[in-house]
C-alpha positions as CSV (number, residue, x, y, z in Angstrom):
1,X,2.7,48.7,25.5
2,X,-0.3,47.4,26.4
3,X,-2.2,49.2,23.4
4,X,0.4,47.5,20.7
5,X,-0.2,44.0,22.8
6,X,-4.0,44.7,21.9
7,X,-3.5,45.4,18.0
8,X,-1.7,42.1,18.3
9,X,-3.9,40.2,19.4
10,X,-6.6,41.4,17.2
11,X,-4.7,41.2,14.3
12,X,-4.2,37.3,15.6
13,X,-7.9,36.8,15.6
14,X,-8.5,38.4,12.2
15,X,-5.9,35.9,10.3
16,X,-7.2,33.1,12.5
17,X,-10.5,33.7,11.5
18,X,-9.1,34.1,7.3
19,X,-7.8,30.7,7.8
20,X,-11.3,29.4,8.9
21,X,-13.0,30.9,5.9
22,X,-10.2,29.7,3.9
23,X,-10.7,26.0,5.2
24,X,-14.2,26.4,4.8
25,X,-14.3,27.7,1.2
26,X,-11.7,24.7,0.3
27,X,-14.0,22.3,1.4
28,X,-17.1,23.9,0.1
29,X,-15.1,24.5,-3.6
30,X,-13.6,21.0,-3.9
31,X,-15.9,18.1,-2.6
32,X,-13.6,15.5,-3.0
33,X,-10.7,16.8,-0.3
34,X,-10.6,14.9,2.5
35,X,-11.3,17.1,5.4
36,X,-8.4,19.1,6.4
37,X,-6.9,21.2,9.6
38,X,-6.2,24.6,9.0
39,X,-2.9,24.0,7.5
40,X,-4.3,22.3,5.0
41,X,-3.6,18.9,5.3
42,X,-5.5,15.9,7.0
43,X,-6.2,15.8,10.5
44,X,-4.7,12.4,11.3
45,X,-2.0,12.7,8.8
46,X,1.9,11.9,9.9
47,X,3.3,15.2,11.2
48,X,5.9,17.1,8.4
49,X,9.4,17.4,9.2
50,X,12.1,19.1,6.8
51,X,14.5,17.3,5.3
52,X,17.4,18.2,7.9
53,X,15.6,17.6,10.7
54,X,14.6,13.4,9.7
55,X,18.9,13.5,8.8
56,X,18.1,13.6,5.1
57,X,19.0,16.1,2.0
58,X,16.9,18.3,0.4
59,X,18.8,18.8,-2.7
60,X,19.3,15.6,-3.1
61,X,14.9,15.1,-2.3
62,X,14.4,18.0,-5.1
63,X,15.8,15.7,-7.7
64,X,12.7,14.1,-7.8
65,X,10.6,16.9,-9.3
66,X,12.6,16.3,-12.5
67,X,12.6,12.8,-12.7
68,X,8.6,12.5,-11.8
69,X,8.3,15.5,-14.7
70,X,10.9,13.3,-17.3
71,X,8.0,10.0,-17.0
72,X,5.2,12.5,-16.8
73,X,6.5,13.8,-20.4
74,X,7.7,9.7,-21.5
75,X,3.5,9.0,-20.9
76,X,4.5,6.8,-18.0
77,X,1.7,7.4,-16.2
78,X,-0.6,10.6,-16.2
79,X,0.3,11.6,-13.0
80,X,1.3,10.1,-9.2
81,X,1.8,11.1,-5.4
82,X,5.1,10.6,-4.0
83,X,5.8,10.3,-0.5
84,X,9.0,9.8,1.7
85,X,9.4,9.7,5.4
86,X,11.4,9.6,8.1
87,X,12.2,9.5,11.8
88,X,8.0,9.6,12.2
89,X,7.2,12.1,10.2
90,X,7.1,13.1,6.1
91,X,9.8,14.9,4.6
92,X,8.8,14.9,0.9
93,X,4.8,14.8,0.0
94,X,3.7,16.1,-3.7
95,X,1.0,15.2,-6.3
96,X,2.3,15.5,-9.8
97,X,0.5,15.3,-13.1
98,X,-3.4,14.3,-13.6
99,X,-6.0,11.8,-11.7
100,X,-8.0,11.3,-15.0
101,X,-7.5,12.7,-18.7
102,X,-10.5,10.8,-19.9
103,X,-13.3,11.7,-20.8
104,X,-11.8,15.0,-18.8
105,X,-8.5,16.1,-17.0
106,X,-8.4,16.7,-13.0
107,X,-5.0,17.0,-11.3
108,X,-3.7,14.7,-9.2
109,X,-3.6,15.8,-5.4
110,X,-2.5,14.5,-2.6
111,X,-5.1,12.5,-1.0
112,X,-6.4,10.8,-4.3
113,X,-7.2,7.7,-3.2
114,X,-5.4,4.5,-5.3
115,X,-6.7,1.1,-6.0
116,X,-3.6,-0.6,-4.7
117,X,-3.8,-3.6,-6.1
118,X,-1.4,-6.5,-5.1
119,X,0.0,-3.9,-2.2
120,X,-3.2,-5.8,-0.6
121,X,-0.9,-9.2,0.0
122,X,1.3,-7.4,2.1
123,X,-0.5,-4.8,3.5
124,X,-4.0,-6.2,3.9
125,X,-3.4,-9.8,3.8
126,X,0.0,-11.0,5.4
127,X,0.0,-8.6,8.1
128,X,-3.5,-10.0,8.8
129,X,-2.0,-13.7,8.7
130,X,1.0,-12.5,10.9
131,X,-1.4,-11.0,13.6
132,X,-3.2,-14.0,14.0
133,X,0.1,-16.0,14.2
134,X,1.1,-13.7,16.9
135,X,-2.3,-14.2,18.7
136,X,-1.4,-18.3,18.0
137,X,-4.4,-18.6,16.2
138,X,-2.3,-19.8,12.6
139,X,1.3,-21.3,12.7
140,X,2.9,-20.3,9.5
141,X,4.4,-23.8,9.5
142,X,1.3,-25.6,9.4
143,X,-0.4,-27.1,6.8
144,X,-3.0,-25.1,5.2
145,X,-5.6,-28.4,5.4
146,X,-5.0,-28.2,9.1
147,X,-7.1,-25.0,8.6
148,X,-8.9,-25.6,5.5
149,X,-9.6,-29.3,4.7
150,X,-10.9,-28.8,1.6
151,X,-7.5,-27.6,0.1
152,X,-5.8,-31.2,0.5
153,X,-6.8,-32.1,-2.5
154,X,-5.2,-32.8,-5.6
155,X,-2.0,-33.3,-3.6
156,X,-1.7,-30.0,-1.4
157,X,-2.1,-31.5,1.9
158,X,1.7,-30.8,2.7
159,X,1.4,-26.9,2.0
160,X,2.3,-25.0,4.5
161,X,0.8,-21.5,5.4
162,X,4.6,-19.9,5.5
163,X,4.5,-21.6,1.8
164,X,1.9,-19.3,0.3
165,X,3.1,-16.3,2.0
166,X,6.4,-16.6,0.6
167,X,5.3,-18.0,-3.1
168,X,7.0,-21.6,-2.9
169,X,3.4,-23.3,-2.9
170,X,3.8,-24.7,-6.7
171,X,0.2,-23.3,-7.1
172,X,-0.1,-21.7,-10.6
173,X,0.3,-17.9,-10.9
174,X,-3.5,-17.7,-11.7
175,X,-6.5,-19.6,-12.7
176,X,-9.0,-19.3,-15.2
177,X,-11.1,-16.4,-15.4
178,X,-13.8,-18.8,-15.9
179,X,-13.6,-20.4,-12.6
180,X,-15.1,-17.3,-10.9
181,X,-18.0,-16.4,-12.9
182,X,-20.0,-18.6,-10.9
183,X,-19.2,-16.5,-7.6
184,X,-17.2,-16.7,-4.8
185,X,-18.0,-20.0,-3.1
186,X,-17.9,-21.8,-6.9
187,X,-14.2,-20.0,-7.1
188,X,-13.2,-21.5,-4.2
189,X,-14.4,-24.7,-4.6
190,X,-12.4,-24.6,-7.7
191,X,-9.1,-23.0,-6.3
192,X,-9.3,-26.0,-3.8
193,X,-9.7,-28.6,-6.3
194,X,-6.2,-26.8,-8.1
195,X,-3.2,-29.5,-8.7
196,X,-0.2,-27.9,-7.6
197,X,2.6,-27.0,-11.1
198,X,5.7,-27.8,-9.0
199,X,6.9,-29.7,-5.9
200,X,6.3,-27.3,-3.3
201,X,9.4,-25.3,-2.0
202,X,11.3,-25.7,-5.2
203,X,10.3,-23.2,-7.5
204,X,9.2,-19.6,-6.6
205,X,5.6,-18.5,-8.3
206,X,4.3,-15.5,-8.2
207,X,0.6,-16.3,-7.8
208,X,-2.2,-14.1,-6.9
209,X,-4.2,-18.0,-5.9
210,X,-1.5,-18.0,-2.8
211,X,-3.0,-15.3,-1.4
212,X,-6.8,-16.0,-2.3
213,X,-6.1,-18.9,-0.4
214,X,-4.3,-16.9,2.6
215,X,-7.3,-14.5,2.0
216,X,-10.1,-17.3,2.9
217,X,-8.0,-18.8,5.8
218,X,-8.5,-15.4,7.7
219,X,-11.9,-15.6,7.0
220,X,-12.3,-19.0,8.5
221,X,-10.0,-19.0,11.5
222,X,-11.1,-15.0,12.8
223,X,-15.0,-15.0,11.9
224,X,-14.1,-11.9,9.6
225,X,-13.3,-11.4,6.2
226,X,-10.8,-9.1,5.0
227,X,-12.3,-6.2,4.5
228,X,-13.6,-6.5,8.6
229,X,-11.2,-7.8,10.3
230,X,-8.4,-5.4,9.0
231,X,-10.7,-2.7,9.7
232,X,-11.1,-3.7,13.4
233,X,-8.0,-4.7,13.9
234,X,-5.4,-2.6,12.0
235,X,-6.8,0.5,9.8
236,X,-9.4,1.2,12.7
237,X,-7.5,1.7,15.4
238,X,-4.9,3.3,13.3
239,X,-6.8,5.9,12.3
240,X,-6.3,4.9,8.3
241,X,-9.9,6.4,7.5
242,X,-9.3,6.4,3.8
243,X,-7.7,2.6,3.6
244,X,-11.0,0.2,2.2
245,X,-12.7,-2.5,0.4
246,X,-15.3,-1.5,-1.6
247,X,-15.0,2.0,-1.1
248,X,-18.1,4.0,-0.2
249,X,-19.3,7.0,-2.6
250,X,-17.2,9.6,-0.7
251,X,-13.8,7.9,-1.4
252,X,-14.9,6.5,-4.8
253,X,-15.4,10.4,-6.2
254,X,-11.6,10.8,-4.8
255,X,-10.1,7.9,-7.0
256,X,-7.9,7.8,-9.5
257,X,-9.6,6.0,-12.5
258,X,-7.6,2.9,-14.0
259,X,-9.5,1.4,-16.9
260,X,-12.8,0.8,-19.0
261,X,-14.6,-2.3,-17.9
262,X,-17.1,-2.2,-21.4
263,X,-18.0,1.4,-21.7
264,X,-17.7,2.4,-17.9
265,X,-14.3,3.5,-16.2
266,X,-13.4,2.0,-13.4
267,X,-13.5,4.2,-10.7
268,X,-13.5,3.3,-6.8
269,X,-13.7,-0.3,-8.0
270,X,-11.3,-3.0,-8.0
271,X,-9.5,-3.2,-11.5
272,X,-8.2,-6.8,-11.0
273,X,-10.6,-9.0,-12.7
274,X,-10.7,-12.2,-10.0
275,X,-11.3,-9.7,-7.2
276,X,-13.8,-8.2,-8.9
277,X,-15.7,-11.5,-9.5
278,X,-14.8,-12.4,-5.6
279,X,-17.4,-9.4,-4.6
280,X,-14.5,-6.7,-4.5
281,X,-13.0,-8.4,-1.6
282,X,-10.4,-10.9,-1.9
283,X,-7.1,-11.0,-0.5
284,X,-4.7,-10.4,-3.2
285,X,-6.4,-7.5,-4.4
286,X,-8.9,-5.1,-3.6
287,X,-7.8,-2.6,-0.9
288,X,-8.2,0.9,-1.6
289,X,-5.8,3.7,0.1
290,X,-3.8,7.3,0.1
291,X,-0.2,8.3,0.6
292,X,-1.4,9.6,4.2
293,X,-2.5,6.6,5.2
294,X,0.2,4.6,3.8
295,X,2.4,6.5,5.6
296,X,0.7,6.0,9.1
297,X,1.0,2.4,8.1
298,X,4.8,2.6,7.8
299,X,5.0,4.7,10.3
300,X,3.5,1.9,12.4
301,X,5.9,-0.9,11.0
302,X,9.0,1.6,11.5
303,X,8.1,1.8,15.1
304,X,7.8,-1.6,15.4
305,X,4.4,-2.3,15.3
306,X,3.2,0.8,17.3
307,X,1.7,4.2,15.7
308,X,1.9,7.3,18.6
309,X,0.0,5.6,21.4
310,X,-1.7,2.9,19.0
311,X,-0.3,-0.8,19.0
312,X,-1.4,-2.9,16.6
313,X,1.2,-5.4,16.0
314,X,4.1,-7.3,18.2
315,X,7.4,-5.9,17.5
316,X,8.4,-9.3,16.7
317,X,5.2,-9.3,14.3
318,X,7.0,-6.8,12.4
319,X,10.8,-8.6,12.8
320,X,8.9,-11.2,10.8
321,X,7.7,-9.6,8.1
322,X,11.4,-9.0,7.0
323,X,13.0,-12.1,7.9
324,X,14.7,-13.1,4.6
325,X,13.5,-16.8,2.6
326,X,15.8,-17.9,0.2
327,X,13.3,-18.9,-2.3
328,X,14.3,-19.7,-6.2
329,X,14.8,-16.8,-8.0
330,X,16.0,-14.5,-4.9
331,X,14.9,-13.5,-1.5
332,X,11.2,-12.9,0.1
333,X,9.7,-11.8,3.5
334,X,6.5,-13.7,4.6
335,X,4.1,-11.8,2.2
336,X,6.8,-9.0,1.1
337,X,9.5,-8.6,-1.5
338,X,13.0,-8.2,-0.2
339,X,15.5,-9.2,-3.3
340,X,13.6,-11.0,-6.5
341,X,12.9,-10.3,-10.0
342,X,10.2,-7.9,-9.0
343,X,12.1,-6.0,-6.6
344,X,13.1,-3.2,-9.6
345,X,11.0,-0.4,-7.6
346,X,13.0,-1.0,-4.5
347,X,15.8,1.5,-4.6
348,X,19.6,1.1,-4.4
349,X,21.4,1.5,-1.2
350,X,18.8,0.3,1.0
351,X,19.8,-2.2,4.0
352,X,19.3,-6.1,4.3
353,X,16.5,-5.4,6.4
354,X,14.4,-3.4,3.5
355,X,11.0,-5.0,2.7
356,X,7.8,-3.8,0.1
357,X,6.4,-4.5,-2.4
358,X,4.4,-3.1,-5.9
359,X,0.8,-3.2,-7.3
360,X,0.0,-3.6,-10.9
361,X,-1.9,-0.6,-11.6
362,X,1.0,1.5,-10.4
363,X,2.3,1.1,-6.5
364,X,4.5,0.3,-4.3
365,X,5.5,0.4,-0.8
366,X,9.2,0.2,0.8
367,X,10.1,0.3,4.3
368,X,13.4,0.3,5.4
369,X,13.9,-0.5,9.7
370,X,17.8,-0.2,8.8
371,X,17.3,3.6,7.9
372,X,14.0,4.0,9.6
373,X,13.0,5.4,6.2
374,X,9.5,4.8,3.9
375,X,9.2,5.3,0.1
376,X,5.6,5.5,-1.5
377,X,4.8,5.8,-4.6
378,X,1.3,5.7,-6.1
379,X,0.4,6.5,-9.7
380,X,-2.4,5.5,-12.2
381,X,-0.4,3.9,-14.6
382,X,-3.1,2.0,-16.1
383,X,-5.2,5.5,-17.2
384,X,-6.3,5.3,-19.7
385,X,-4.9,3.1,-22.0
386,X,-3.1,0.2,-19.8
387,X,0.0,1.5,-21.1
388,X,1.8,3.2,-18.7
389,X,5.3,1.4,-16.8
390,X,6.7,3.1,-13.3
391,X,8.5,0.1,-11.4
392,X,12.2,1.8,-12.6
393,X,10.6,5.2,-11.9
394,X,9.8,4.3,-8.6
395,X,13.0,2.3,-7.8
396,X,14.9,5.3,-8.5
397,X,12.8,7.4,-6.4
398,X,14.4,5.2,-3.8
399,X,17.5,5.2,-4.5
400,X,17.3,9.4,-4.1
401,X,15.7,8.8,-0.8
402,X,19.0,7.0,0.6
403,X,20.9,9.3,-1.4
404,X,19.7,12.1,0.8
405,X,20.4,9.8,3.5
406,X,24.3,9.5,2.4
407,X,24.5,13.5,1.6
408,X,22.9,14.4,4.8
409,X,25.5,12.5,7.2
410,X,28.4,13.8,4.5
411,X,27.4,17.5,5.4
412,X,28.1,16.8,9.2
């Protein structure tokens, strides 16, 4: 007995010590991964989970290879990571098609890292906004002059904070390109000089100079801009090591390109013009992130502003972020989508309580507290071409996601 115990344990060491050279030739052969554990994943990734086991359906989950593989083949995008959780963990995790196809192909994997564009509102910028709130340092319904004097003119002194976060300002959609050649202080001075387009609270406007705005007031009422106070307070402690402005050289090799800017692609750079004149930093674009760290951050809201033993936010904080505005045209969160014209990559079937929101060069990001359930979706729509479209791909993504819900509980 004790002889077959030994060729046990031997044979234990010997495939323990495969899977080091196996994790040590990955990293060695591909220098973009992000370093792994020796299942092959990221170290401070959310744990897997099958299907059954988070109460969801993995036929109805597998129906997603072929509608992923129907866009891939309709040019939708080039290619896209998809990830679904949970109960706390992931259930469904897969990169499909290609990062780039120009000037040459690389597949897609799973912790490409995505310029998210306007997924930085919500993710980078509102919750920001909310925290300080919670910390009384903002009240969402004060005016924005009480904070930032300089934006009474031109008739805004009566804008509230909770106004720009929920679109209802009347500030146009966006400004001139030409007001930010200049730089970032001349672009502000500019913004603040803006007349609003409509009486404020009447007419919902989708406007990237909200959040510019909401963007400059953290900066002024923390000491911190964006890109170092979320990383103190938010993607710091939550362990979101590949969530960024400006992304240093290690993450930029990872990205997925978008665009040409003259005869350079964009890569690792913010694609949205304004935040690229604002220094790359800004706060309705800009933020850089993977499916693994999106996922920690829902993870986080799901569990009401906590992540394992890490609390960054007030469970009321998060309560907030869903709390339904009627606002013209449908139904907003402070800084998130619930129910509007640009809530076609939500998903059918989820609950009241749903929030998210998309990103023009190919994102979004749904939570759902009513199903304790997360949908990402991150592609590169805008590779090469700026011709790709992915909000009804990723809306139905959703629905399968409470689909699987539904067939799960009908099994029982």
């Amino acid at each position: 007995m004790r002889s077959v115990l030994r060729h046990v344990w031997r044979l234990g060491g010997v495939v323990f010590q495969l899977l080091v050279l196996i994790a040590q030739f990955s990293a060695a052969a591909d220098p973009e991964s992000r370093p792994t554990s020796l299942l092959g994943r990221p170290e401070s990734a959310l744990p897997r989970r099958a299907p059954a086991d988070a109460g969801m359906n993995a036929q109805e989950l597998d129906k997603i290879d072929a509608l992923v593989a129907a866009a891939l083949a309709e040019k939708k995008m080039p290619g896209c990571v998809v990830c679904i959780g949970r109960r706390g963990a992931i259930v469904w995790q897969k990169a499909y098609g290609w990062k780039q196809v120009e000037p040459t192909q690389r597949p897609m994997t799973v912790d490409t890292v995505f310029d998210l564009a306007s997924l930085t509102k919500p993710i980078a910028t509102a919750t920001s906004i909310l925290l300080l709130a919670e910390r009384g340092k903002i009240k969402l319904d004060e005016r924005v002059a009480a904070y930032l004097p300089e934006f009474a003119a031109a008739g805004k002194d009566a804008v509230t904070v909770r106004d720009l976060l929920i679109h209802q300002s009347g500030l146009i959609a966006d400004n001139a390109l030409a007001d930010y050649e200049q730089g970032p202080e001349e672009a502000l001075r500019r913004i603040f000089a803006l007349k609003l387009t409509a009486p404020t609270g009447s007419k919902f406007i989708y406007s990237d100079v909200n959040f510019i705005v909401l963007g400059e007031l953290v900066r002024r009422v923390s000491g911190a801009d964006l890109q170092a106070f979320t990383q103190r307070e938010l993607f710091g402690p939550l362990g979101m090591r590949d969530t960024t402005f400006l992304p240093p050289e290690p993450l930029k090799i990872r990205t997925a390109p978008t665009e040409r800017r003259g005869e350079v692609w964009i890569q690792g750079e913010v694609h949205d013009p304004r935040a690229a004149r604002l220094g790359g930093i800004a706060g309705h674009a800009g933020l850089f992130s993977t499916a693994d760290d999106l996922a920690i951050f829902a993870a986080m809201l799901l569990g009401g502003g906590q992540y394992q033993e890490t609390r960054v936010l007030a469970a009321e904080t998060v309560s907030r972020m869903g709390e339904p505005h009627k606002v013209s045209s449908g139904v907003r969160g402070p800084g998130w989508d619930k129910r509007t014209g640009f809530s076609s990559n939500r998903g059918e079937g989820m609950t009241d309580l749903a929030f998210g929101h998309g990103g023009f060069t190919g994102t979004t990001f749904w939570i759902d507290p009513g199903l304790d359930l997360f949908v990402i979706f991150l592609s590169n729509r805008l590779h090469p071409h700026g011709k790709g479209n992915v909000n009804a791909l990723a809306g139905r993504l959703g629905s399968v996601a409470v689909a699987s819900i539904s067939a799960a509980k009908t099994e029982k």
